[in-house]
C-alpha positions as a Markdown table, in Angstrom:
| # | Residue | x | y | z |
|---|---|---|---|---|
| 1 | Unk | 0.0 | 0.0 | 0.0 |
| 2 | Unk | 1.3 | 3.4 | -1.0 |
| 3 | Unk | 1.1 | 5.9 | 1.7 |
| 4 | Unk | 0.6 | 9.9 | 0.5 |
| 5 | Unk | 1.0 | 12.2 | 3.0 |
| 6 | Unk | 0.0 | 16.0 | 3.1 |
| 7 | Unk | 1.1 | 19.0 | 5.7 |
| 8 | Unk | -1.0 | 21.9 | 5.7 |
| 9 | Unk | -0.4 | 25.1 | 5.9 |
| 10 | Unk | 1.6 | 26.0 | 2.7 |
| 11 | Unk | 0.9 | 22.3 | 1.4 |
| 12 | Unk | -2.8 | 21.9 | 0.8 |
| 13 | Unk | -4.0 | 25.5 | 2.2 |
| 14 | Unk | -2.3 | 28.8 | 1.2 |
| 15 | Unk | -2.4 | 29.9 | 5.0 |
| 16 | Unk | 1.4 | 30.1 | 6.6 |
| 17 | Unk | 1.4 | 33.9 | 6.6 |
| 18 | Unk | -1.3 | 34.9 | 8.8 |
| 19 | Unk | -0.5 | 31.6 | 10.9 |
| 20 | Unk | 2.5 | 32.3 | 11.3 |
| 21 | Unk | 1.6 | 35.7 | 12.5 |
| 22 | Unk | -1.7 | 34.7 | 14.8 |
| 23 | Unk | 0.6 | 32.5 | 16.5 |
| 24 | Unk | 3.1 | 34.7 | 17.5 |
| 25 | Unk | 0.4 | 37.2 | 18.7 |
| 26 | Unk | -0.8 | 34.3 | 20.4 |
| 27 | Unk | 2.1 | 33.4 | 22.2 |
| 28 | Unk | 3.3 | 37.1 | 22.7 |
| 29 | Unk | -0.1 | 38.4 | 23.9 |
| 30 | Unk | -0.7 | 35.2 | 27.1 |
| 31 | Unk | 3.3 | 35.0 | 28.2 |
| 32 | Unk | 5.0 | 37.9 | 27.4 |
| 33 | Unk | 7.8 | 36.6 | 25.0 |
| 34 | Unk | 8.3 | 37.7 | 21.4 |
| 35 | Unk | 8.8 | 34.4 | 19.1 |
| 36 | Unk | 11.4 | 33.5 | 16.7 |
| 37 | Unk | 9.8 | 33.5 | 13.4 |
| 38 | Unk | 13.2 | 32.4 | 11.7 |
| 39 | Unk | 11.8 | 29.2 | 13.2 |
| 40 | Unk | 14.9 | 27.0 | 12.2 |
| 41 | Unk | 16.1 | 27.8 | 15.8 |
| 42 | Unk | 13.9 | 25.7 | 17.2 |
| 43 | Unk | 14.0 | 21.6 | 17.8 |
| 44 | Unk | 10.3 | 21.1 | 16.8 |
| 45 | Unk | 8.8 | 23.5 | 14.8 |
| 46 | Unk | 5.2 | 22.8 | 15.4 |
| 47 | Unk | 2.7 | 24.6 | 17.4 |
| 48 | Unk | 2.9 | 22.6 | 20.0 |
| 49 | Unk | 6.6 | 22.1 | 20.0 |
| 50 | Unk | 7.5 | 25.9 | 19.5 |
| 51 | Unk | 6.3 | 26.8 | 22.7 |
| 52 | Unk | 7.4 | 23.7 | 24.5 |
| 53 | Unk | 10.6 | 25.2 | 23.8 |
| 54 | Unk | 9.6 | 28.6 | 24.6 |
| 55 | Unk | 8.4 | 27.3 | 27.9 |
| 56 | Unk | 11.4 | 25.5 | 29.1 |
| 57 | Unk | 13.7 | 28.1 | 28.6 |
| 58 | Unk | 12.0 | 31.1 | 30.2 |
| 59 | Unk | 11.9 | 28.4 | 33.0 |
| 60 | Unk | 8.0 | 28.2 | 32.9 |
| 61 | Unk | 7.8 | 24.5 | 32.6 |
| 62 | Unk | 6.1 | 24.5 | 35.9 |
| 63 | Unk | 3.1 | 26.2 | 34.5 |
| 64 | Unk | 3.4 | 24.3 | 31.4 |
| 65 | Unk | -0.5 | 22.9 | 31.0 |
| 66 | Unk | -2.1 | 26.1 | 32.4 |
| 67 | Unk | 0.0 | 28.3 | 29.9 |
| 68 | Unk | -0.2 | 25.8 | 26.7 |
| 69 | Unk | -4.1 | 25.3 | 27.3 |
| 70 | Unk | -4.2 | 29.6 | 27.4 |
| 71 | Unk | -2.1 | 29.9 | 24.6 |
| 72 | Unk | -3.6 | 27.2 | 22.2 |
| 73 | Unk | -7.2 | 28.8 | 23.3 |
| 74 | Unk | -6.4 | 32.4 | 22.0 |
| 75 | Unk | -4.5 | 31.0 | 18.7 |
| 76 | Unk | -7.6 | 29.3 | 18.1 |
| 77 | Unk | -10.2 | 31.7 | 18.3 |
| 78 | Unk | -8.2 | 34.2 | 16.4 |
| 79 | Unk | -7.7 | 31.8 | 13.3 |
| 80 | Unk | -11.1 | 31.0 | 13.9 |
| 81 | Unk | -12.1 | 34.7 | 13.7 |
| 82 | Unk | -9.5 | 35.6 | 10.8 |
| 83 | Unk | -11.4 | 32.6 | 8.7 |
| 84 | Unk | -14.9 | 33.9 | 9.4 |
| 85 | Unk | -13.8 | 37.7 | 8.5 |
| 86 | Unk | -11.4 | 37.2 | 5.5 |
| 87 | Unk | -13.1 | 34.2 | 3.7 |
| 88 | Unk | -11.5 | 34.6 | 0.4 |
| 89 | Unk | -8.3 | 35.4 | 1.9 |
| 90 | Unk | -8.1 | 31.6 | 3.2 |
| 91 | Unk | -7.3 | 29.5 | -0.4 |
| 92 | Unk | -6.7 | 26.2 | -1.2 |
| 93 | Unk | -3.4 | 25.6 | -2.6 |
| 94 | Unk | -4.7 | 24.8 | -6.3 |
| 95 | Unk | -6.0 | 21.3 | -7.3 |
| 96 | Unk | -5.2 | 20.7 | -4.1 |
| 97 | Unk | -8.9 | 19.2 | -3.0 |
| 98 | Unk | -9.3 | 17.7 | -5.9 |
| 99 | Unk | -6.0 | 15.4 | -5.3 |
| 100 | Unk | -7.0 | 14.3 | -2.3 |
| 101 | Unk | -10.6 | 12.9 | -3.6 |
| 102 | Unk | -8.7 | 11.3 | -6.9 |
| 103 | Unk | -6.2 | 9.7 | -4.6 |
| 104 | Unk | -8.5 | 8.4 | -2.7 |
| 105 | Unk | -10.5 | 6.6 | -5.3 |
| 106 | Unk | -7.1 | 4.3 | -5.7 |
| 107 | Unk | -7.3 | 1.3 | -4.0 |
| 108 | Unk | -3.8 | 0.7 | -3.4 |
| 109 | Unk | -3.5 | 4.2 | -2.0 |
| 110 | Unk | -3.8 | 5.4 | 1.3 |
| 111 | Unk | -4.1 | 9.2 | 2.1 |
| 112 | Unk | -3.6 | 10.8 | 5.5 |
| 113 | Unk | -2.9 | 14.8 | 6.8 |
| 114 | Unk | 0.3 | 15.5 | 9.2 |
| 115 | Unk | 0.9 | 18.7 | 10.2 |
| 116 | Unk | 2.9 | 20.7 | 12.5 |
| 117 | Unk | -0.3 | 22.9 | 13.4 |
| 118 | Unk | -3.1 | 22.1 | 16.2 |
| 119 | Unk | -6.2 | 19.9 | 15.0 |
| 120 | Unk | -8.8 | 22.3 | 15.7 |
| 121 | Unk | -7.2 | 25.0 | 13.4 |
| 122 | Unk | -6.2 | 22.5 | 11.2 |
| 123 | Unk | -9.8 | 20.9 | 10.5 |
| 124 | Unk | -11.1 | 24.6 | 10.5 |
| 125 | Unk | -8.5 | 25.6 | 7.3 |
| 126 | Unk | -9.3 | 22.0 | 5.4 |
| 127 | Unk | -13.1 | 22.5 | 6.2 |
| 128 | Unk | -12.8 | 25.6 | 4.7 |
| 129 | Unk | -11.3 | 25.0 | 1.4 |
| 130 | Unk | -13.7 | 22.0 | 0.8 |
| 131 | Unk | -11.4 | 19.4 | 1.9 |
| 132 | Unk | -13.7 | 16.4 | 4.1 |
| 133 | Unk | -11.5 | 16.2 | 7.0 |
| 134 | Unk | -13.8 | 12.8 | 8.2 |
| 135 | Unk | -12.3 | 10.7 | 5.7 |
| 136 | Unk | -8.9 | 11.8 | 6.5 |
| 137 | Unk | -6.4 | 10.5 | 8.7 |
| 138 | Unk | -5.0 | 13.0 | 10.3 |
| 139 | Unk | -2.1 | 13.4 | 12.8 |
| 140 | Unk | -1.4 | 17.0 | 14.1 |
| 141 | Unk | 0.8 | 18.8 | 17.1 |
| 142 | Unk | -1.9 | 18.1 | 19.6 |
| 143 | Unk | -0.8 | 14.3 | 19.3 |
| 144 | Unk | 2.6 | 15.2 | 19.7 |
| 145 | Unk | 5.5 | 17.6 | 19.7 |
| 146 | Unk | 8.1 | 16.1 | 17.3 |
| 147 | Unk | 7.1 | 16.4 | 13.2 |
| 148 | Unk | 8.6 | 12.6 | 12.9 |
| 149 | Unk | 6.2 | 11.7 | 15.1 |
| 150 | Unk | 3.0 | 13.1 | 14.0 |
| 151 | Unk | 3.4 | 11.7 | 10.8 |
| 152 | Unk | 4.6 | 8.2 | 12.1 |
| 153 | Unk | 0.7 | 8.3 | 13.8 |
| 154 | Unk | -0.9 | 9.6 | 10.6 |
| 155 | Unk | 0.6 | 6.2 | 9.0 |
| 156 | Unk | -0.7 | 3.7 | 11.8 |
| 157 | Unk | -4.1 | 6.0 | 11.3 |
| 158 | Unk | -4.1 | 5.5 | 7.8 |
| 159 | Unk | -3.2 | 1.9 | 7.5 |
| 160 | Unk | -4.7 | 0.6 | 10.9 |
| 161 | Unk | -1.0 | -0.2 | 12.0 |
| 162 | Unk | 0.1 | -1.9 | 8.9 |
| 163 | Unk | 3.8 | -0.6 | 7.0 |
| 164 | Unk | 2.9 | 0.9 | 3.8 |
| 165 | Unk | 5.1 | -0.1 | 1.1 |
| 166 | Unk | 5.7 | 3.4 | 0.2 |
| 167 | Unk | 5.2 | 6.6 | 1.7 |
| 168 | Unk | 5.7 | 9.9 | 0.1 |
| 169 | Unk | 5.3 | 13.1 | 1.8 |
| 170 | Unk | 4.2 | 16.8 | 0.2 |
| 171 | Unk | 5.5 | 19.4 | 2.2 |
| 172 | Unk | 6.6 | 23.4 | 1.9 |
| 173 | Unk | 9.4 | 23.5 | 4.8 |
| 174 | Unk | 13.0 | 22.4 | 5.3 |
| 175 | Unk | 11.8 | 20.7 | 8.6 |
| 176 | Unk | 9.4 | 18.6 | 6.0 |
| 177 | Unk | 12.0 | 17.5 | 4.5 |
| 178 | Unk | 14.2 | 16.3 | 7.6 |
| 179 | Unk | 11.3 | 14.5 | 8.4 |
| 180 | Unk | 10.6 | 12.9 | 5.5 |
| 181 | Unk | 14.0 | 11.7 | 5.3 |
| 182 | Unk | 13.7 | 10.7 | 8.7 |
| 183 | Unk | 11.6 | 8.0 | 8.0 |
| 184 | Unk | 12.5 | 7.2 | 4.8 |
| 185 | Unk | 9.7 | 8.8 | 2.6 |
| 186 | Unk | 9.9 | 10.5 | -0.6 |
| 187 | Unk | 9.6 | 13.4 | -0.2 |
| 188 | Unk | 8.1 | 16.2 | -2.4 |
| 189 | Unk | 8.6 | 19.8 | -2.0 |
| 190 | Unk | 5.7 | 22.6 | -2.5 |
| 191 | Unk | 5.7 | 25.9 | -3.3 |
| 192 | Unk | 9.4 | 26.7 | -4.3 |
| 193 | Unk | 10.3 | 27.5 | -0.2 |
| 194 | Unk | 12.6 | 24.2 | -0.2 |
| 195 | Unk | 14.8 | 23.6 | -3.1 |
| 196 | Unk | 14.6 | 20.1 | -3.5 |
| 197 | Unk | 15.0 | 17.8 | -6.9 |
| 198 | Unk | 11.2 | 16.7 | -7.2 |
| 199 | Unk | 9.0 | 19.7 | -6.8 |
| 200 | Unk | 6.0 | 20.8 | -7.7 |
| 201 | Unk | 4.3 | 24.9 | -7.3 |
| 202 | Unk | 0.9 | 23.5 | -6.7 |
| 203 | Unk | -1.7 | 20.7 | -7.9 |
| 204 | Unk | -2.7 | 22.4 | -10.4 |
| 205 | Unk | -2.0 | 19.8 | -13.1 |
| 206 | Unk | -3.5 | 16.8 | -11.5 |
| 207 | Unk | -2.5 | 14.2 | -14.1 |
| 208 | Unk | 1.5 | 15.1 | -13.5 |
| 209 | Unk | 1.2 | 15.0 | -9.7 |
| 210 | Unk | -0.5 | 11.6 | -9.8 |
| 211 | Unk | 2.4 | 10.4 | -12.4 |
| 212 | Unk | 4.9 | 11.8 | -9.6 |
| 213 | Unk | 3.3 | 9.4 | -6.9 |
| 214 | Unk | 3.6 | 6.4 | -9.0 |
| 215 | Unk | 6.9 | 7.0 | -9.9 |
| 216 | Unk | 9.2 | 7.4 | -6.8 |
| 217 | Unk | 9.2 | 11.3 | -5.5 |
| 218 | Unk | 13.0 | 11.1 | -4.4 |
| 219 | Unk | 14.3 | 11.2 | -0.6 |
């Protein structure tokens, strides 16, 4: 069974700018400390991993579920809010719907969503572009910290515990691609952020993307 993986933001939903920038806010607004949006500094870069890191070394760890649950609940309602008030500012990454239901009607493919971003905000961008998060497996930063690990849990989602006999991951960012080469999936790069020898801008031409995941994507 061939596994195909998506992130999100940048991936299937053009959304990492004002993510990016809602989660600072977030962050900044409920403890006080300004956030690296280089983001390469830190271990994990996932929501939930960012300010783990952000926690521990302003030596807040003590307060760790108080100020995660306060943080996480203010990020939320301000994507939430940003989606309701600037609808058509919240776009699908072309074809990208439209992928997703084709490879799903293969029957030796498996689909599945792992991103570095909190499943309620996650669900909320996917719902929004027309993407059914039900028939998704989806693994996100409020299963774990690590981006290895969220999508090791969107595979056992996806195939029920069974090893796929290929996996091959679409991602926009250099941590993507660590990851991907982490566990030994192909890995292909969206959007032109990560230079990488199989890329693609968007899904815009359906036929070629589905001729890249039958061929192998590269590592």
């Amino acid at each position: 069974m061939h596994l195909v993986m998506f992130d999100v933001d940048g991936t299937l939903v053009d959304s990492a700018g004002f993510d990016a920038e809602l989660y600072s806010e977030a962050v900044e607004s409920e403890l006080g400390v300004p956030v690296d949006r280089g983001w390469n500094r830190y271990e994990h870069v996932t929501d939930s991993g960012i300010l783990e890191q952000i926690l521990r070394e302003r030596g807040l760890e003590a307060q760790r579920a108080e100020l995660s649950a306060r943080v996480q609940q203010r990020f939320v309602a301000r994507v939430r809010d940003y989606v309701a008030n600037n609808a058509a500012a919240v776009r699908e990454i072309a074809g990208a719907r439209r992928l997703i239901e084709r490879l799903q009607e293969l029957p030796e493919v498996r689909v599945a969503v792992a991103t570095g971003g909190w499943e309620p905000t996650a669900r909320l961008k996917l719902e929004h572009v027309g993407i059914r998060t039900a028939a998704l497996a989806l693994a996100s930063a409020s299963d774990a910290t690590a981006r290895a690990a969220i999508m090791r849990l969107a595979e056992w989602r996806a195939l029920q515990g069974a090893a796929p006999t290929r996996a091959t991951y679409f991602g926009d960012g250099p941590w993507d691609r660590r990851a991907s080469a982490e566990l030994g999936y192909d890995f292909v790069a969206v959007g032109g952020g990560v230079e990488h020898p199989v890329a693609c801008q968007d899904f815009g031409d359906i036929e070629a993307i589905l001729r890249l995941v039958e061929r192998r994507g590269g590592s």
